[in-house]
C-alpha positions in Angstrom: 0.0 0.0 0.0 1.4 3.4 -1.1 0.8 5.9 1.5 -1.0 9.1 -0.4 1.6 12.3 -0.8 0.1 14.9 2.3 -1.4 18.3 0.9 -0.3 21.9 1.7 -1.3 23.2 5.2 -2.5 19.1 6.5 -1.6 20.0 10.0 -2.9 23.4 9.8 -5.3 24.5 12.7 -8.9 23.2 12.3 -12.0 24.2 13.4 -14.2 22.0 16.0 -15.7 19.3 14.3 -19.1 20.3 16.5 -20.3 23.3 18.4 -20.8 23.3 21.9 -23.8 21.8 22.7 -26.5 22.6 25.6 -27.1 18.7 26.1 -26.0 15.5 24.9 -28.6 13.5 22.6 -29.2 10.2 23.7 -30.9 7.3 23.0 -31.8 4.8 26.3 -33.2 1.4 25.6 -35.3 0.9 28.0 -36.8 -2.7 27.6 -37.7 -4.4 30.2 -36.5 -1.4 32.5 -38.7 -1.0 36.0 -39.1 3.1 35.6 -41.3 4.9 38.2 -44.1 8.0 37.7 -45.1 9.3 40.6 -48.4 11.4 40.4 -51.3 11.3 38.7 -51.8 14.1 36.6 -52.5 14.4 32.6 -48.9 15.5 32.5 -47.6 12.2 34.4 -49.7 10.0 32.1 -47.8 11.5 29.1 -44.4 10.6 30.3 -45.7 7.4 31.3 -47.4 6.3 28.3 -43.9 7.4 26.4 -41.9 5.3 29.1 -44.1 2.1 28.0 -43.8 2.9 24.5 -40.4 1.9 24.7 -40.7 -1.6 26.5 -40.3 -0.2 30.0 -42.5 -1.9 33.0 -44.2 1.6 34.6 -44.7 1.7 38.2 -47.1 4.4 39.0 -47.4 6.0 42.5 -51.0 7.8 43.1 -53.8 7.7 45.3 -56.4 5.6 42.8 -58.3 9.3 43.5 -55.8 11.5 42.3 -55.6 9.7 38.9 -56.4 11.9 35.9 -58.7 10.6 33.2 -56.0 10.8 30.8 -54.0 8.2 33.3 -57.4 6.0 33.6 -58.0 5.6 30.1 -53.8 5.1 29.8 -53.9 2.0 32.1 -57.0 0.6 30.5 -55.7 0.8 26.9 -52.3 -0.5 28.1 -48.6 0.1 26.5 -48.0 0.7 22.8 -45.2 -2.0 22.9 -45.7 -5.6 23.5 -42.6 -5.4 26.1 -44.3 -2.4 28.1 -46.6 -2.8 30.8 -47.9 -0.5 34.0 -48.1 -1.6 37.5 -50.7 0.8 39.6 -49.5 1.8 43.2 -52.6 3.1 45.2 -49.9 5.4 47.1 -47.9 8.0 47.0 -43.8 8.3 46.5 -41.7 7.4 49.3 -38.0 7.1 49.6 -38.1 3.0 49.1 -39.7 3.1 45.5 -36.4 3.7 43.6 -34.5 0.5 44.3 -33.8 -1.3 40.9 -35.0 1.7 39.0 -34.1 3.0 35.2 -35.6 6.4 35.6 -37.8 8.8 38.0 -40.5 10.9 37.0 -42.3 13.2 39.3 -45.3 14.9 39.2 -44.6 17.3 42.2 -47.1 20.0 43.5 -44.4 22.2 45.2 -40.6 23.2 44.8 -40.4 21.2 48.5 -41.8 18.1 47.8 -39.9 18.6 43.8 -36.7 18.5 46.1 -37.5 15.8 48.2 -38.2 13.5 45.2 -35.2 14.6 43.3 -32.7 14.6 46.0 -34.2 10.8 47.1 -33.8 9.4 43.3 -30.4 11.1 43.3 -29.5 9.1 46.1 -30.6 5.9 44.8 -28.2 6.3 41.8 -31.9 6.9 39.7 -31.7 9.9 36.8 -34.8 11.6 37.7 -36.8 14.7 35.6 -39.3 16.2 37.6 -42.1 17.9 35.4 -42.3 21.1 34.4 -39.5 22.1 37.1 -36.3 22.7 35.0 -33.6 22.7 38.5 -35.2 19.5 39.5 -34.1 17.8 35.9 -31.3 15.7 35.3 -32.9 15.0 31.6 -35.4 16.3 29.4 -37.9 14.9 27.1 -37.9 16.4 23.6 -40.4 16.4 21.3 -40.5 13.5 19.6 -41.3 12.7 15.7 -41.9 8.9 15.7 -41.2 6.6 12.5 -39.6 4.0 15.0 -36.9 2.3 14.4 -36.6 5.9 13.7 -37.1 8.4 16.5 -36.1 11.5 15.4 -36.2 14.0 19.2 -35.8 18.4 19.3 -34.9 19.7 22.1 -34.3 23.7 22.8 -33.0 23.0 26.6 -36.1 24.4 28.0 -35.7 27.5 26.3 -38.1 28.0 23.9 -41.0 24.5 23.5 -42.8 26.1 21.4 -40.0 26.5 18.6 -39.1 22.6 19.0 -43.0 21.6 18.3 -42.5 23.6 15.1 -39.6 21.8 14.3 -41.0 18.5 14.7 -44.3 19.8 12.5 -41.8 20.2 10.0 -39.8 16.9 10.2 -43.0 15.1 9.8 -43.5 16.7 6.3 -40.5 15.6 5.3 -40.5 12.4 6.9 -42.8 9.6 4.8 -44.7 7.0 7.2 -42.7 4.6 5.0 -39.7 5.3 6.5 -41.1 2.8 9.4 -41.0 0.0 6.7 -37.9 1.1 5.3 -36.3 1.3 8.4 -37.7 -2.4 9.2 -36.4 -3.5 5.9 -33.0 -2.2 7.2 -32.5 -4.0 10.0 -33.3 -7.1 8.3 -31.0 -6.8 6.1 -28.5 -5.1 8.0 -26.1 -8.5 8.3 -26.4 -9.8 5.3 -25.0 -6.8 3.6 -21.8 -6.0 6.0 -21.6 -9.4 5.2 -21.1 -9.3 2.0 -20.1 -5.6 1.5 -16.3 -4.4 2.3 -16.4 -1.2 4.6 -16.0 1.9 3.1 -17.2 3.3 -0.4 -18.5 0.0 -1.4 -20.6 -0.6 1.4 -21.9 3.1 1.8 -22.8 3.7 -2.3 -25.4 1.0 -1.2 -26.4 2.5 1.2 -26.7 6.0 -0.2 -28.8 4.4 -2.5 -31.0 2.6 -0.5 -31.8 6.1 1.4 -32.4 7.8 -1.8 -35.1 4.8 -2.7 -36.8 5.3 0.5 -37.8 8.6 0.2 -39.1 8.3 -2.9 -40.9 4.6 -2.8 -42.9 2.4 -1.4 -41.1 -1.2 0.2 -43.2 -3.6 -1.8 -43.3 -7.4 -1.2 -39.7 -9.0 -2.5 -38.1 -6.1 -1.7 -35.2 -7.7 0.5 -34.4 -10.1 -2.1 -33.7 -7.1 -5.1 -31.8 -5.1 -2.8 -29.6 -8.5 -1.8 -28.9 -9.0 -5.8 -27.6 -5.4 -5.7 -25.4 -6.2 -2.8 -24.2 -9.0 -4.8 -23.5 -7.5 -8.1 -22.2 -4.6 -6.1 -19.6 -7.4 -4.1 -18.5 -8.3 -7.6 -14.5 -6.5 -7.6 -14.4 -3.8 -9.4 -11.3 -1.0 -9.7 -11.2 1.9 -6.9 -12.8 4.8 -8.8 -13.2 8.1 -6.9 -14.2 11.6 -8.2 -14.0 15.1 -7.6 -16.4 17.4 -6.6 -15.7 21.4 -6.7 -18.7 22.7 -4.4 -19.4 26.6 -4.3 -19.2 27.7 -0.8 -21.0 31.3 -1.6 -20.8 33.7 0.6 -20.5 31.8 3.7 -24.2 31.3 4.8 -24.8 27.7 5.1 -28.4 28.0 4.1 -27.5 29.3 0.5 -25.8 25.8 -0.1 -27.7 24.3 -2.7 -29.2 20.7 -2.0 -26.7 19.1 -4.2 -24.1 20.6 -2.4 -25.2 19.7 0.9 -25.0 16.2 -0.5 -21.8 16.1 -2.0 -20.6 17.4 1.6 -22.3 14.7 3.5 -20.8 11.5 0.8 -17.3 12.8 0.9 -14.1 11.2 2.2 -11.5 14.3 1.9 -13.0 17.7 2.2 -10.0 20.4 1.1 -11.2 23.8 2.2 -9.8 27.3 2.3 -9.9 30.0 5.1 -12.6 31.7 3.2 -15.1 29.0 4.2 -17.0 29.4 7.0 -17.6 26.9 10.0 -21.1 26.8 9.7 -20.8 25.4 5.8 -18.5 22.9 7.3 -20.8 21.7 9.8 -22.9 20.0 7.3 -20.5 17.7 6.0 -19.8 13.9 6.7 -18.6 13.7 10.3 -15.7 11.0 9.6 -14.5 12.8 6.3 -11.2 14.2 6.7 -10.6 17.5 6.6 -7.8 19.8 5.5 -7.1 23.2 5.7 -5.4 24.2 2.3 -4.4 27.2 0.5 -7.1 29.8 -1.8 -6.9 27.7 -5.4 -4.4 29.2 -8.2 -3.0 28.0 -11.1 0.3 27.3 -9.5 -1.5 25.0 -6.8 -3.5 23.2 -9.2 -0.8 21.7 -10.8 1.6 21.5 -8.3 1.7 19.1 -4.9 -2.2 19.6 -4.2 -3.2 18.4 -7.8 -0.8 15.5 -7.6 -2.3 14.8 -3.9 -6.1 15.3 -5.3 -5.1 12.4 -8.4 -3.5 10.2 -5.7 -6.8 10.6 -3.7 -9.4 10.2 -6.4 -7.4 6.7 -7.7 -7.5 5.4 -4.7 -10.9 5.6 -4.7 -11.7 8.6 -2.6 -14.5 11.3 -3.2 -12.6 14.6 -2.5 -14.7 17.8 -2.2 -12.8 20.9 -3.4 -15.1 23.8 -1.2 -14.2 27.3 -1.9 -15.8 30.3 -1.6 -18.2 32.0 -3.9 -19.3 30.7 -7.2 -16.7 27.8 -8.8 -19.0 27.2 -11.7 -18.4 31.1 -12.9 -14.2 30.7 -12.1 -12.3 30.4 -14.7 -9.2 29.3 -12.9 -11.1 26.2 -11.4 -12.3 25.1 -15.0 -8.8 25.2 -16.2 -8.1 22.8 -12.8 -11.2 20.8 -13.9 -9.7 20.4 -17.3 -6.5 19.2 -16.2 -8.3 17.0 -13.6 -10.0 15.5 -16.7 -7.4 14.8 -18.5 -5.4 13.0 -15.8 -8.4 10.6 -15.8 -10.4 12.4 -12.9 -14.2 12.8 -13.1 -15.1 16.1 -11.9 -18.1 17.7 -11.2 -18.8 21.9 -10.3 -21.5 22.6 -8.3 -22.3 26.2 -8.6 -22.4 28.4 -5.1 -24.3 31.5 -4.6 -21.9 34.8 -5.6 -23.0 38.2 -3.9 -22.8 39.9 -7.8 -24.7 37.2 -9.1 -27.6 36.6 -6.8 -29.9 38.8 -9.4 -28.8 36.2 -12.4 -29.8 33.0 -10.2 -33.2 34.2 -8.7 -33.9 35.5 -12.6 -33.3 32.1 -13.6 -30.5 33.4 -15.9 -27.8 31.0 -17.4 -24.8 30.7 -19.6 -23.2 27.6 -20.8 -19.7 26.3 -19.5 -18.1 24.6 -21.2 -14.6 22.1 -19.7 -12.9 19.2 -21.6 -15.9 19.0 -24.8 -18.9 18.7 -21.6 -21.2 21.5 -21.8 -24.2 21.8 -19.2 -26.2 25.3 -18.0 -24.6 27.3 -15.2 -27.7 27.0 -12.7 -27.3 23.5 -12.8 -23.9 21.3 -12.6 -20.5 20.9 -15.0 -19.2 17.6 -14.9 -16.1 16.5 -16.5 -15.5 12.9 -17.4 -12.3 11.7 -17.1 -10.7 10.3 -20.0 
């Protein structure tokens, strides 16, 4: 194995790979888990019915009186999951429920009796959230948008609900309820094609694929078996071919990347990127691509150490992502490095970025052609180069 020649400024300071973060996501199984509730409001059944959702055997501490009739007509439909179950305690909390316990959720009148509950789970080694009392929380519930396997949660650390319900109205417009199927079909198939799949580019083009098919289909029957013949003709050897893609940065707002772009960020294995490029447009890219910090393209460079590091890349199979700033597909120095890219065997695609002096042209929906090594395609859209 031939190690690859390192690129201009490699170990060149780099931004964080993520911004700081108010919580940590996390996702508990909770199976067969003994979790307790303690109260009986509407607000108590919510949690609780969540709690059984997942599999979790609900112990619920309340006077039989003070039960809601959201709580009574939770206990008499019984848990979502086959796993999940509730066990009613005619009672209220006391220090000895929280031996054995998952989780603690109290439904507490007062800041007194919040403390008390909190500071007796905390000594039992329990998390514990008590409702609607933020310094009495050790977690929080998000709002949740449910395609399970898939569970997709928002959470705004308390500081603003409402915008995280808006969120999740949103995510469940773009989420299909066939994404539960999908996501079933997945996870039966999961083995079989690590099996027969190598890691890396091989194994994730299938994937990719298989994502892009279940946003835009319906799993019919037979389904598992046509997506295992493409995981065998796809395990058939095949030479390392990698491309390049030269994604337009604009000017640095990360919500003027096109689509496309946002793609080719999030399939890439090398991301080169300038100083111009902001942190926010490199937040959207793959987490485990690598990323290095490189000089403002030239002529000089593109024929120099960091074209002969981009060709060593691309043949061994890599996707590189060339980001710069502005608009690529309107540069005539990154044509000419297309070109030469080209003719070195490289396919290369430009994916044009927003320009401040040519916002007017894109929203008028105006175009000219570019043309690079005899491929000609319109400047709103994309210039690829095969290589040849």
């Amino acid at each position: 194995m031939h190690a690859l020649p390192p690129l201009p400024n490699d170990r060149a300071s780099k931004p964080q790979r993520v911004a700081a973060l108010a919580t940590l996501p996390l996702f508990w199984t909770l199976k067969g888990k003994r979790v307790v509730v303690a109260g009986g409001s509407d607000g108590a059944a919510w949690k609780a019915e969540l709690l059984a959702a997942c599999g979790a055997e609900v112990h619920v501490y309340a006077p039989h009186t003070d039960l809601g009739d959201g709580f009574h007509d939770l206990l008499a439909r019984g848990a979502a999951d086959r796993d999940g179950s509730f066990v009613h305690h005619d009672q209220t909390w006391d220090d000895g429920i929280f031996g054995d316990t998952a989780l603690a959720i109290g439904d507490c009148e007062d800041d007194e009796e919040a403390e008390a509950f909190f500071e007796a789970a905390r000594a039992a080694g329990v998390p514990v959230n008590v409702i609607d009392k933020p310094r009495f929380c050790q977690f929080q519930f998000g709002s949740i948008v449910n395609r399970s396997p898939v569970v997709v949660a928002i959470s705004t650390d308390g500081a603003a609900p409402i915008l995280a319900q808006a969120i999740r109205r949103r995510i469940e417009t773009l989420l299909p309820p066939t994404m539960k199927r999908w996501a079933g079909v997945a996870q039966a198939i999961r083995e079989r094609v690590n099996a027969r799949l190598q890691p890396g580019a091989q194994r994730r083009a299938f994937w990719e694929r298989f994502v892009d098919r279940a946003f835009i289909e319906t799993p019919e029957e037979g389904v598992e078996a046509r997506l295992m013949a493409d995981v065998d003709r796809r395990a058939t050897p095949r030479p390392a071919v990698g491309r390049v893609t030269i994604v337009g940065a604009g000017p640095g707002d990360a919500e003027l990347l096109t689509l496309k772009a946002v793609r080719a960020l999030q399939a890439a294995d090398v991301i080169l990127y300038d100083d111009r490029v902001s942190s926010d447009v490199l937040e959207l890219a793959r987490r485990e691509a690598k990323r290095i910090l490189v000089n403002q393209p030239s002529r000089e460079t593109v024929a120099g150490d960091r074209g002969a590091a981009i060709v060593a890349l691309a043949r061994a199979g890599k996707r590189v992502v060339q980001l710069q700033a502005g608009d690529p597909a309107t540069d005539v120095e990154t044509q000419e490095a297309a070109a030469w890219l080209g003719q070195r065997g490289i396919p290369v695609e430009i994916i044009p970025g927003v320009a401040n002096h040519h916002c007017g042209a894109w929203e008028n929906g105006d175009a000219k052609a570019l043309v690079v090594a005899g491929i000609s395609e319109q400047a709103h859209g994309r210039l690829r180069v095969a290589g040849h």
